[in-house]
N, C-alpha and C positions, 0 to 999 in steps of 0.2 A: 531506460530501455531494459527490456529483461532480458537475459539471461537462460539459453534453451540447451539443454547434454543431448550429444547424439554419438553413438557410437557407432563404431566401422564392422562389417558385416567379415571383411577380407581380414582385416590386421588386428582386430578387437580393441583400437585407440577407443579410449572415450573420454570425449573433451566436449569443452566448454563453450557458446558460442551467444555474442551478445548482439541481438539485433532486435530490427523494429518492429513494431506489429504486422507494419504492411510489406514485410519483408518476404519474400518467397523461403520456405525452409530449406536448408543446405543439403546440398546429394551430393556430396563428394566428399572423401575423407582427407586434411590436408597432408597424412603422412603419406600414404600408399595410392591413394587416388581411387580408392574403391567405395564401394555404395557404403551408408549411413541409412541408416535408421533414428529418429528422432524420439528420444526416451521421456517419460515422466516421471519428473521428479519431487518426492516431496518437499516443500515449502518448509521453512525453516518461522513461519510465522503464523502465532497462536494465538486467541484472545482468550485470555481466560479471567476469571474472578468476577468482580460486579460490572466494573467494565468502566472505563469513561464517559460513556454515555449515561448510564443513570447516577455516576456523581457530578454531572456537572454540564449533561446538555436533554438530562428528561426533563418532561413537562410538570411534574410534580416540584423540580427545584427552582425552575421558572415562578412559581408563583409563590416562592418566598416573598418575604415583606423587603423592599429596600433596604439598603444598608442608607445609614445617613451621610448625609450628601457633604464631602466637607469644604464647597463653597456657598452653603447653605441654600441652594439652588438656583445660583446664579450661571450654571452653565446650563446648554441647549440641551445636551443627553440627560441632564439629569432629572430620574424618574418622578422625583418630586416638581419638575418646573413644568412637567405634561400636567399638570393636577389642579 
């Protein structure tokens, strides 16, 4: 569930609050009881560099050649037993 900051208009708490998508957002502050305002926060979550996606789920790495098979293709998944 994520995690939404809102802080109090009256008293300037600003706290933390973990609910559900389909959750109605909080109007009430739990110290003072006054209005909130629901804040936006930045994400503490970055992608950066080549990524995981192009080492190991692009389509250029897909059509590497098989690694050999070491039941020499006697299992069902293995690339060589489609062949």
């Amino acid at each position: 569930m994520p995690i939404y900051e809102y802080q109090c208009s009256n008293c300037g708490n600003h706290f933390e609050l973990r609910q559900k998508f389909s959750d109605e957002p909080a109007t009430e502050c739990p110290s003072c009881g006054g209005p909130i305002q629901k804040l936006i926060s930045q994400t503490s979550f970055a992608l950066k560099g080549s990524g995981w996606y192009n080492e190991g789920y692009a389509k250029s790495s897909a059509a590497k050649s098989p690694q050999s098979c070491p039941k020499d293709g006697a299992c069902s998944t293995c690339p060589s037993a489609a062949a």
